[in-house]
N, C-alpha and C positions, 0 to 999 in steps of 0.2 A: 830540085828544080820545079816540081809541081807545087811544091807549098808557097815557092817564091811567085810565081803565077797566081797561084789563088789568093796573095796578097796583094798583088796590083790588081787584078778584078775587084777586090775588094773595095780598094779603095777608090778606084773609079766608080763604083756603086756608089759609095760614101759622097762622091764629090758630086758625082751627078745629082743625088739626092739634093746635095747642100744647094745647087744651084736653082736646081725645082723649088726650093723653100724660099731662094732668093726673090725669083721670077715672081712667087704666088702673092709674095708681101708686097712688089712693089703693083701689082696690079690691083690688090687690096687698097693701095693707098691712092691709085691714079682713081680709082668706079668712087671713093670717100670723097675725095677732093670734089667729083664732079655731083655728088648727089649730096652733099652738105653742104649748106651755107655756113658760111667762116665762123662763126658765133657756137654754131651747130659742132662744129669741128675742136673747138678749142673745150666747150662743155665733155664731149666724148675721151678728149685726151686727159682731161681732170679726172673723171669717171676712172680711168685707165689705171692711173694713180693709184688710188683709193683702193678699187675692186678691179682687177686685170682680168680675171677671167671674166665677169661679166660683160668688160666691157669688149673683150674678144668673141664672146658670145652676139652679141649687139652687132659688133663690126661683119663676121658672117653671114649672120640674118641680112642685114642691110647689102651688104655685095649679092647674095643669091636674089634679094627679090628685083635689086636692080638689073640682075644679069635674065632674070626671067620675065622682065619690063612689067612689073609691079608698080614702081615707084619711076615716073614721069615726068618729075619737078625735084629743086633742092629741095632738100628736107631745112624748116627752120628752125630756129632751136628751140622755140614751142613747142613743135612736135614730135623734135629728139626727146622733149620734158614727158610729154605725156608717153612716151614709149618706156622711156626709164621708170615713171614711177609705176608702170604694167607689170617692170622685170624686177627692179630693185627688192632687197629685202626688206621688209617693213619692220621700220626702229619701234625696241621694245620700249614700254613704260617701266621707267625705276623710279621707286616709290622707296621712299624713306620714312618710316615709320619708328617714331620716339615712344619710347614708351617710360613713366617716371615710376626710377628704382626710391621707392620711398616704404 
């Protein structure tokens, strides 16, 4: 009887949890929506793509500085551009080098 208890807590834990992760994404997405211009918005989703932690990384920074009124105005995608190239990792140079077997 106790074990059956301590698996319904459980997973009322679980579920509560799930719904906190719900709640956190969609508020994630309403502070994006209002502090990105559409441009802004669709470059960050491609980013997303590509590199998802960075651009989960980006999407945090940008909800905390707006929740701590940092950020004022939409962001445009000029200066989603110059943010991204502050964080991105910078492409290496490949160099192809021939050398003649003679």
């Amino acid at each position: 009887m106790e074990k059956l208890l301590q698996l319904q807590r459980q997973m009322e834990e679980e579920k509560l949890k799930e719904e906190m992760e719900i709640q956190r994404e969609l508020t994630k997405k309403t502070i994006l929506s209002q502090i990105l211009e559409p441009k802004a918005r669709e470059r960050l989703a491609t980013v997303k793509l590509a590199y998802p932690d960075i651009a989960t990384q980006i999407e945090n920074e940008l909800v905390y500085l707006a929740q701590a009124g940092k950020i004022r105005h939409q962001l445009s995608d000029e200066e989603l551009k110059s943010i991204l190239r502050r964080i991105m990792p910078k492409k290496k140079d490949i160099r192809i080098v021939r050398r003649g077997i003679l």
